[in-house]
MOPAC internal coordinates of N, CA, C and O (Angstrom, degrees):
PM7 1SCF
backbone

  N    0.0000 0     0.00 0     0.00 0    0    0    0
  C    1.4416 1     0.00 0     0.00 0    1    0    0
  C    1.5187 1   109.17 1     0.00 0    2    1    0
  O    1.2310 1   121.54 1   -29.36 1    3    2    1
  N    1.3004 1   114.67 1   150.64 1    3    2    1
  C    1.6604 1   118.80 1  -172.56 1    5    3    2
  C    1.1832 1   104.99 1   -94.81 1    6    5    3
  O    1.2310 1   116.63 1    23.02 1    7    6    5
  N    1.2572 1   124.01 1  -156.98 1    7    6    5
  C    1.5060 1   138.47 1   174.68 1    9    7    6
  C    1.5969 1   108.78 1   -90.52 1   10    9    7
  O    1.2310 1   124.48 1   144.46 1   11   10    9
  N    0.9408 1   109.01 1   -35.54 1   11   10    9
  C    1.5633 1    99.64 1  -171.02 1   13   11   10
  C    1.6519 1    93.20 1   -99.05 1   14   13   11
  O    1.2310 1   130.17 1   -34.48 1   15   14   13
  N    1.7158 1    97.98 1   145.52 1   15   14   13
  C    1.6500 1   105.43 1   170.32 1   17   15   14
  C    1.3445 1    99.90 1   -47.49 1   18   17   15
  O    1.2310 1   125.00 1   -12.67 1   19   18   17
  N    1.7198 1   108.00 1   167.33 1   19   18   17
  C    1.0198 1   124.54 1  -174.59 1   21   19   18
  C    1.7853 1   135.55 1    61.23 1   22   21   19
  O    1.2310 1   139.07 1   142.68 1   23   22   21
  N    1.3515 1    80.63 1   -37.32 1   23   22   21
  C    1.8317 1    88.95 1   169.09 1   25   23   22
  C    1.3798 1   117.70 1   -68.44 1   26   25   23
  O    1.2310 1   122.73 1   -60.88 1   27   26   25
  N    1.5486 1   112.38 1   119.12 1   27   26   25
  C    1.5265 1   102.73 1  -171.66 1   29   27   26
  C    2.2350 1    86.19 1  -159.30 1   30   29   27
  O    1.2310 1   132.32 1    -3.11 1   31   30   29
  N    0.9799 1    93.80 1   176.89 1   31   30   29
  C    1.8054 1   108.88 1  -171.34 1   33   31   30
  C    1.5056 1   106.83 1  -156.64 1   34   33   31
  O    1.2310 1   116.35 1   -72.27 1   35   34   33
  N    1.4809 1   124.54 1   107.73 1   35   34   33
  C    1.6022 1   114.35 1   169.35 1   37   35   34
  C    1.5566 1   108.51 1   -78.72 1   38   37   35
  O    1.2310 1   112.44 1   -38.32 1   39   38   37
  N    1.1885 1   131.87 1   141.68 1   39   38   37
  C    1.2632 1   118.58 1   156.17 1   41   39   38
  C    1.4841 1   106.97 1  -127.92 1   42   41   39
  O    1.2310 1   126.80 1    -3.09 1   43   42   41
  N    1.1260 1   104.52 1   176.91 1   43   42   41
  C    1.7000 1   102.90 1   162.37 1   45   43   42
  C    1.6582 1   131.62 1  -111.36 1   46   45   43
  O    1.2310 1   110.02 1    -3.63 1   47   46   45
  N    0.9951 1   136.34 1   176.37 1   47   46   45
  C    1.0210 1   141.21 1  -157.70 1   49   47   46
  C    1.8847 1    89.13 1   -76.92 1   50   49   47
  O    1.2310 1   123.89 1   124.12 1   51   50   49
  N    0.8492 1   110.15 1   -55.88 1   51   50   49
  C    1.7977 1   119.12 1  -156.25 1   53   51   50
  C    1.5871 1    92.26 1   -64.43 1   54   53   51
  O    1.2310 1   117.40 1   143.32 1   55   54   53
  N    1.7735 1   122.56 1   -36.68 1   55   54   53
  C    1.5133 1   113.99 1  -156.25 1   57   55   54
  C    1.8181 1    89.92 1   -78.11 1   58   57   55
  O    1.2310 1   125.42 1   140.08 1   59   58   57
  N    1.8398 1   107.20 1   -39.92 1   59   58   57
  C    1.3271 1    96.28 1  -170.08 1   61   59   58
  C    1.6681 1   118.70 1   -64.29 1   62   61   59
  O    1.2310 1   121.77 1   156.63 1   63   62   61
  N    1.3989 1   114.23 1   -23.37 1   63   62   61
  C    1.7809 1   113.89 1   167.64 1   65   63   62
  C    1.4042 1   116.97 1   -44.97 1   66   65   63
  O    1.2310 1   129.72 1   139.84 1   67   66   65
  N    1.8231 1    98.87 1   -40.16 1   67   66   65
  C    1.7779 1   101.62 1  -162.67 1   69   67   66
  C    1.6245 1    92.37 1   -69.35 1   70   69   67
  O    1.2310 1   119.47 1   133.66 1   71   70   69
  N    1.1969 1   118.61 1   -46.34 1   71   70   69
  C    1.6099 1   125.70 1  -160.00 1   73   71   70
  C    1.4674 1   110.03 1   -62.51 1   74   73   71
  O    1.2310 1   125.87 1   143.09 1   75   74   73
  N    1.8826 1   106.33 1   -36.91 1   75   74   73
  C    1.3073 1   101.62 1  -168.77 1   77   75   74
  C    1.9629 1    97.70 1   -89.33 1   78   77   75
  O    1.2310 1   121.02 1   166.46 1   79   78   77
  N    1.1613 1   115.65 1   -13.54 1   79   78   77
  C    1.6953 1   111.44 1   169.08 1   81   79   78
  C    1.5851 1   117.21 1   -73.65 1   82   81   79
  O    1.2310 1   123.74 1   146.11 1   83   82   81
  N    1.1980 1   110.44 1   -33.89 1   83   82   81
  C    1.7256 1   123.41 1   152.50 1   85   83   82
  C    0.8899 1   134.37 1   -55.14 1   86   85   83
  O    1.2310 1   107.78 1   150.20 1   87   86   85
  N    1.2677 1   140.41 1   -29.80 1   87   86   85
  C    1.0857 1   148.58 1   134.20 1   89   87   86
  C    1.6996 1   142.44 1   -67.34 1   90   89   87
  O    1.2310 1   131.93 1   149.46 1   91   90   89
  N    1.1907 1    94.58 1   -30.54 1   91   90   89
  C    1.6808 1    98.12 1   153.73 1   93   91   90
  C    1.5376 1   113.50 1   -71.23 1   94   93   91
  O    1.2310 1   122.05 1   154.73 1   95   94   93
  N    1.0246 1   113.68 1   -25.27 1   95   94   93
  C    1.6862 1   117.55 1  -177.08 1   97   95   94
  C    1.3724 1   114.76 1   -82.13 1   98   97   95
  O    1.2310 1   128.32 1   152.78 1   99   98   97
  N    1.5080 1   101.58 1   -27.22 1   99   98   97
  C    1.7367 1   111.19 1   147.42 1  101   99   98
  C    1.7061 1   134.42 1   -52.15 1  102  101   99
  O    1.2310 1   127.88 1   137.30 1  103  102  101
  N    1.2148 1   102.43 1   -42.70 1  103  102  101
  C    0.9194 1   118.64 1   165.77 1  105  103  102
  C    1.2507 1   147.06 1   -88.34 1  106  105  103
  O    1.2310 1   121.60 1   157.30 1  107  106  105
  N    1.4591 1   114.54 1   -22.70 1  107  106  105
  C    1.4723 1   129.00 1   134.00 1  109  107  106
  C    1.6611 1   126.84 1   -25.56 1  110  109  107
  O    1.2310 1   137.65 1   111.01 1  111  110  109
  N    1.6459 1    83.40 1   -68.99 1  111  110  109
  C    1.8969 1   108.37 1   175.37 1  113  111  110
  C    1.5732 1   107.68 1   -58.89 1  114  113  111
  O    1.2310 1   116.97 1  -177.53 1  115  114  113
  N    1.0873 1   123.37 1     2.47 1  115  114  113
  C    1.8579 1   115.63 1  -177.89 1  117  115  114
  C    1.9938 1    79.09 1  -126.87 1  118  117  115
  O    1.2310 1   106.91 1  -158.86 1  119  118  117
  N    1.0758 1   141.97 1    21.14 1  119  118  117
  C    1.5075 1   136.34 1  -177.15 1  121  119  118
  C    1.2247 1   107.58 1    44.54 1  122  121  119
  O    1.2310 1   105.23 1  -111.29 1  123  122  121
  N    1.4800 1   144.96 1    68.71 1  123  122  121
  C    1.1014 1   149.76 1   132.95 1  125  123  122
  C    2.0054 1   105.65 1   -81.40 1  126  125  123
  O    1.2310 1   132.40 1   -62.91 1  127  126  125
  N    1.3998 1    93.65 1   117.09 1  127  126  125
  C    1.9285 1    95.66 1   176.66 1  129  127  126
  C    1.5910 1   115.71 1  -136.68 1  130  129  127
  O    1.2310 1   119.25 1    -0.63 1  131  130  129
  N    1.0934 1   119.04 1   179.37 1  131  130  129
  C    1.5538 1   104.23 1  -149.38 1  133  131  130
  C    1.5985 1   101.28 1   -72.21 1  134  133  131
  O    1.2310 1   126.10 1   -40.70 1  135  134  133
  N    1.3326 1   105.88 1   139.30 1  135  134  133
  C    2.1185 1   111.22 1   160.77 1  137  135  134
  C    1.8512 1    81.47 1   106.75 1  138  137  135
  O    1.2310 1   116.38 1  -175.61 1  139  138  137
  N    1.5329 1   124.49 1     4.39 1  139  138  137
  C    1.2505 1   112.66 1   172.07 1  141  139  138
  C    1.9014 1   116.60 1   -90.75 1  142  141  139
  O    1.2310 1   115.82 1   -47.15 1  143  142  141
  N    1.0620 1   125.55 1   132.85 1  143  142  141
  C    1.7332 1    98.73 1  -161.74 1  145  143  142
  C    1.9478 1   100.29 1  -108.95 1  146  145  143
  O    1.2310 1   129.08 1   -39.80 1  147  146  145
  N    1.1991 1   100.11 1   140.20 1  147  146  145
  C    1.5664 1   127.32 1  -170.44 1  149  147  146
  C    2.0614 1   108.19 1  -103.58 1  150  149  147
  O    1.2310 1   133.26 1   -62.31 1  151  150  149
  N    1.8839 1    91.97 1   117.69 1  151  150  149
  C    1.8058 1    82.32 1   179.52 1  153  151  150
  C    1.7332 1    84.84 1   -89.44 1  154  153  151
  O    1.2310 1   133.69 1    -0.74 1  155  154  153
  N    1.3683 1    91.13 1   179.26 1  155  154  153
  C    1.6696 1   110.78 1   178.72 1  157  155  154
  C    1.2731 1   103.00 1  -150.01 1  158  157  155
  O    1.2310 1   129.62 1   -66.45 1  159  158  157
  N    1.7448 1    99.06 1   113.55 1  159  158  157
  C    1.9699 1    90.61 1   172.86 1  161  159  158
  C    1.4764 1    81.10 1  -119.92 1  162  161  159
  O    1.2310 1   135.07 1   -50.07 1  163  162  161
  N    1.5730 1    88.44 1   129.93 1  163  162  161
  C    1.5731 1    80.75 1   169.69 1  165  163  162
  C    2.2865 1    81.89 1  -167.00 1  166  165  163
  O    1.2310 1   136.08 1   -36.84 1  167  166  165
  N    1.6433 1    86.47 1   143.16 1  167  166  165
  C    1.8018 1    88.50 1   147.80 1  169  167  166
  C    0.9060 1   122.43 1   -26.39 1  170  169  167
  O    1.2310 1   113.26 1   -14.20 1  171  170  169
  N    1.8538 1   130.35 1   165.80 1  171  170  169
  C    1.1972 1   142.78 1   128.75 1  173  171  170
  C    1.9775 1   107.22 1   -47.62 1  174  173  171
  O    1.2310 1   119.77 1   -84.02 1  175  174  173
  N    0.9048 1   118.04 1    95.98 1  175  174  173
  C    1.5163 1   131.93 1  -160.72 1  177  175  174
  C    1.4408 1   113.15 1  -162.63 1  178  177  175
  O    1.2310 1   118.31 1   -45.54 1  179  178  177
  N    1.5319 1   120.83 1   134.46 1  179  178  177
  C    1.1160 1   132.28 1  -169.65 1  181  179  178
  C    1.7890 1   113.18 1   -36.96 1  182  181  179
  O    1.2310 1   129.23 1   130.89 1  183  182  181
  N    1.7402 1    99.81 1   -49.11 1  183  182  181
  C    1.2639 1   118.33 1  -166.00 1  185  183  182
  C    1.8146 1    99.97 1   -69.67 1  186  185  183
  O    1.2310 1   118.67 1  -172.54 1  187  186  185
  N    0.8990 1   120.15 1     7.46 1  187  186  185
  C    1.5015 1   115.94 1   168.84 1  189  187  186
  C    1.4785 1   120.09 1  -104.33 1  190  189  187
  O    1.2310 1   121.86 1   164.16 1  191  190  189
  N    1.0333 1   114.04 1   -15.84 1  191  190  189
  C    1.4101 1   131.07 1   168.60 1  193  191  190
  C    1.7276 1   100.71 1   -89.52 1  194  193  191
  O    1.2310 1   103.67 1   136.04 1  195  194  193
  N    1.0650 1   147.66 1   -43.96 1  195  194  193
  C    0.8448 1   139.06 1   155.02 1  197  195  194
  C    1.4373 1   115.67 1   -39.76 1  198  197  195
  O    1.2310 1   124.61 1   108.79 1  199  198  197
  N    1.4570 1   108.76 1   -71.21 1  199  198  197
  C    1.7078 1   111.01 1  -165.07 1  201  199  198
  C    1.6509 1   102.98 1   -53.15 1  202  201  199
  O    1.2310 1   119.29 1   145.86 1  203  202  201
  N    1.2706 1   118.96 1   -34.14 1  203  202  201
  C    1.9707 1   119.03 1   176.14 1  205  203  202
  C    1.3674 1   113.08 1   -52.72 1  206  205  203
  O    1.2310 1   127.76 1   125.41 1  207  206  205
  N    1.5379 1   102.68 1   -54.59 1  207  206  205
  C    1.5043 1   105.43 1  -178.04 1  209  207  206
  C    1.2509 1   123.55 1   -78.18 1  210  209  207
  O    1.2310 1   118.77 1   162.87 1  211  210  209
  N    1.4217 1   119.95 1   -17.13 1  211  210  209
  C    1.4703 1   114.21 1   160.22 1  213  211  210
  C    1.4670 1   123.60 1   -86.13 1  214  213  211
  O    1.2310 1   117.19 1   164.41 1  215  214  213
  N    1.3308 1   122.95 1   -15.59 1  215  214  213
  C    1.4798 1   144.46 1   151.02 1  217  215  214
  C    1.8244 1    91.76 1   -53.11 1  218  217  215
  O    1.2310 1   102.86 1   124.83 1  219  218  217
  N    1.3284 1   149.05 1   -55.17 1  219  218  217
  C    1.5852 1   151.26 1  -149.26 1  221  219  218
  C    1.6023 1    87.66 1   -83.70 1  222  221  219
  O    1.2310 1   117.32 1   154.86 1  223  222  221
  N    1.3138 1   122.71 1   -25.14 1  223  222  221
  C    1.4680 1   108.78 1  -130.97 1  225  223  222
  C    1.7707 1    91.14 1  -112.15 1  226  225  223
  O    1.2310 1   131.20 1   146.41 1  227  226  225
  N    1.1128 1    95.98 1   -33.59 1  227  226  225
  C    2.0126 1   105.14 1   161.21 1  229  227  226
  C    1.5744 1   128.37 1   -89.46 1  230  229  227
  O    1.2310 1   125.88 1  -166.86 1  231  230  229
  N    1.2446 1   106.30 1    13.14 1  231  230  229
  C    1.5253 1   141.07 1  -162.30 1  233  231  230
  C    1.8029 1   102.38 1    21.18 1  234  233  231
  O    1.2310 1   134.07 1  -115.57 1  235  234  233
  N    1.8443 1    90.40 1    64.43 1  235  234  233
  C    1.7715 1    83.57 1   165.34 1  237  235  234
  C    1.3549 1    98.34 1  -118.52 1  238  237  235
  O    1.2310 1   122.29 1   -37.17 1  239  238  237
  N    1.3698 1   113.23 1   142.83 1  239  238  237
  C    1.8131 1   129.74 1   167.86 1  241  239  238
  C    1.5697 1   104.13 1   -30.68 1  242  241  239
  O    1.2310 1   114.35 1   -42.05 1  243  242  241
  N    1.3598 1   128.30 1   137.95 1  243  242  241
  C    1.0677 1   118.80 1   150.40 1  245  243  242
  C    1.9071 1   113.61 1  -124.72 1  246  245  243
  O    1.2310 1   111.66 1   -16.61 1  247  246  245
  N    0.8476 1   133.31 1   163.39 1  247  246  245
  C    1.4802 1   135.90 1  -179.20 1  249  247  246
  C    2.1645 1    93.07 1  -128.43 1  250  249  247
  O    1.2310 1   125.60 1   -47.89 1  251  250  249
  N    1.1722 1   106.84 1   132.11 1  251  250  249
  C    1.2130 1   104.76 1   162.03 1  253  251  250
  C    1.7627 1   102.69 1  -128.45 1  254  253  251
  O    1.2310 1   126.21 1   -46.73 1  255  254  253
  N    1.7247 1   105.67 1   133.27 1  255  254  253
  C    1.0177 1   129.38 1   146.23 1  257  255  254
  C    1.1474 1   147.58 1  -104.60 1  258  257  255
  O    1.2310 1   123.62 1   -53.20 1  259  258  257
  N    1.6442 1   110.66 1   126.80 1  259  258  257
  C    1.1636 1   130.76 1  -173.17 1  261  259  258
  C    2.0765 1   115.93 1   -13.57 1  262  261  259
  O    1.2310 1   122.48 1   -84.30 1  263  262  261
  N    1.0230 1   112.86 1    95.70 1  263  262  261
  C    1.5487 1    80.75 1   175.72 1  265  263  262
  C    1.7137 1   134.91 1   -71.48 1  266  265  263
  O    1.2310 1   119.03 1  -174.88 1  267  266  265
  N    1.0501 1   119.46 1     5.12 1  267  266  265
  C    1.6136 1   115.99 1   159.43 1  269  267  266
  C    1.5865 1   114.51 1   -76.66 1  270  269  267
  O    1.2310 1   125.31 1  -160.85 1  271  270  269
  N    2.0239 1   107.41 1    19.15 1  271  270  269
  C    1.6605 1    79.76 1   175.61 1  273  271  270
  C    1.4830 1   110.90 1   -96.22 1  274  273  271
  O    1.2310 1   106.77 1    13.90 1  275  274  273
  N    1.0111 1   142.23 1  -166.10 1  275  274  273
  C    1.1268 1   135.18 1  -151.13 1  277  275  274
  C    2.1905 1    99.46 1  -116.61 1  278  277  275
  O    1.2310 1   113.47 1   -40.01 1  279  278  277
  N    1.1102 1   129.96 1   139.99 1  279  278  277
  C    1.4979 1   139.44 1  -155.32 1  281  279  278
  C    2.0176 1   104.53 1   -66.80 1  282  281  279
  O    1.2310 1   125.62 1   178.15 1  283  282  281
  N    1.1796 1   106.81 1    -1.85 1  283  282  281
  C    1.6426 1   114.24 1   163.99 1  285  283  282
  C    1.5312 1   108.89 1  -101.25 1  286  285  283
  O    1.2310 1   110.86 1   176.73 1  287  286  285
  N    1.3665 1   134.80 1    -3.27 1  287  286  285
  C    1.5837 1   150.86 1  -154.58 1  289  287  286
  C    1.1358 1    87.69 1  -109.21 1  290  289  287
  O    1.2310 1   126.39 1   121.00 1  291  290  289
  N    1.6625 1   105.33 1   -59.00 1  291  290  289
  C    1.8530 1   106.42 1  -169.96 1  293  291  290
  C    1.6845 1   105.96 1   -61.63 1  294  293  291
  O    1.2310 1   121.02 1   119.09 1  295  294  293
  N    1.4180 1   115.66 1   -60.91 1  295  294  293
  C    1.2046 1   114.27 1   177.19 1  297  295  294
  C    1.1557 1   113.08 1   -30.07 1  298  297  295
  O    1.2310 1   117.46 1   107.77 1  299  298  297
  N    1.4513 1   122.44 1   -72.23 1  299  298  297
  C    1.5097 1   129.64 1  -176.72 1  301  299  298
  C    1.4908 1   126.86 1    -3.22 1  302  301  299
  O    1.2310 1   131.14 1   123.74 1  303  302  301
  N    1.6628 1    96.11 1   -56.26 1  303  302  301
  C    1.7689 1   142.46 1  -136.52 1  305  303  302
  C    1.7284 1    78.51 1  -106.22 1  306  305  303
  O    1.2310 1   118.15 1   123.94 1  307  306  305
  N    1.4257 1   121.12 1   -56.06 1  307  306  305
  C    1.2019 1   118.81 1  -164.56 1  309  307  306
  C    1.6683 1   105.42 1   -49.46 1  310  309  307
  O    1.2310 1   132.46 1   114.55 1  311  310  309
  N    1.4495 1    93.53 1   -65.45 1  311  310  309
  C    1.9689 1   116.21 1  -166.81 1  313  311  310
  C    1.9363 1    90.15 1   -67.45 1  314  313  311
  O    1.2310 1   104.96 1  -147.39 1  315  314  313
  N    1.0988 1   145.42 1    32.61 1  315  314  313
  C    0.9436 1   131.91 1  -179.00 1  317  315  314
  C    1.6210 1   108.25 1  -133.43 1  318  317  315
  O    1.2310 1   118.42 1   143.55 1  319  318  317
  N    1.2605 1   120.61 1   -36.45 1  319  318  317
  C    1.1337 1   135.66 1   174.96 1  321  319  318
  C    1.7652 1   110.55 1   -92.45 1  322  321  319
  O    1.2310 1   121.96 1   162.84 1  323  322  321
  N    1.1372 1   113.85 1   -17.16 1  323  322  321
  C    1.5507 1   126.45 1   176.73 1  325  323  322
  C    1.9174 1   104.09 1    63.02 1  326  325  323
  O    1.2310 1   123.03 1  -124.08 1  327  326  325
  N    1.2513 1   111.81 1    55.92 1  327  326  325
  C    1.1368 1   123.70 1   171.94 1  329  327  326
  C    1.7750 1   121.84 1   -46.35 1  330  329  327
  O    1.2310 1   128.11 1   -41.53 1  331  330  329
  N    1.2206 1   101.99 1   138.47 1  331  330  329
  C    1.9692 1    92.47 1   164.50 1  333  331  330
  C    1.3272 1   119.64 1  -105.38 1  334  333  331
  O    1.2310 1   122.80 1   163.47 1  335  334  333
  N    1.3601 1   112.23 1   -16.53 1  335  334  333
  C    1.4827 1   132.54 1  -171.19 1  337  335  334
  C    1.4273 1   132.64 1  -144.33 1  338  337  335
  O    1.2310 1   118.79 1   -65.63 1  339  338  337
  N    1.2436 1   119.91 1   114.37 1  339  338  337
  C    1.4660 1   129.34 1  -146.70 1  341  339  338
  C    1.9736 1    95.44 1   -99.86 1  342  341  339
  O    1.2310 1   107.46 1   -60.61 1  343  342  341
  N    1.1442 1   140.98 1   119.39 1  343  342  341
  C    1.3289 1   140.32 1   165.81 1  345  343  342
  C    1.1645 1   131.54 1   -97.14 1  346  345  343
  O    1.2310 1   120.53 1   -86.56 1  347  346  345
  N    1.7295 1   116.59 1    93.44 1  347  346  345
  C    1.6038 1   110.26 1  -153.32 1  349  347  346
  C    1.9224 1    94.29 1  -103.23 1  350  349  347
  O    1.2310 1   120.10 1   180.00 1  351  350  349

């Protein structure tokens, strides 16, 4: 469910495997590999639950930040964790 009433998405278990194997394979293909660490700015949004679990599933670190922080916050967070891959 999203933030705003009404906003909501069913999926299933089997579609979210394909999505979260699709996306690690995304991320593979740009050389992210495990012990590499991944930021995530993204909404409360399906695709953030995805990008975590395919970040779990190649065993690279991920950090997700809030996206209402402001683009010197992200930096901050970025240069602090020594990121390779930014997830907008």
């Amino acid at each position: 469910e999203g933030n705003e009433p009404g906003d909501s998405m069913k999926i299933t278990y089997c579609e979210l495997l394909h999505k979260v194997c699709q996306f690690a394979n995304v991320l593979r293909s740009q050389g992210v590999k495990k012990g590499d660490r991944v930021s995530i700015y993204l909404p409360m949004i399906l695709e953030l639950v995805v990008a975590m679990l395919a970040c779990a599933r190649i065993g690279a670190l991920h950090s997700v930040v809030f996206a209402g922080f402001s683009a010197d916050s992200l930096c901050e967070r970025i240069l602090d964790c020594g990121c390779s891959l930014l997830i907008t």
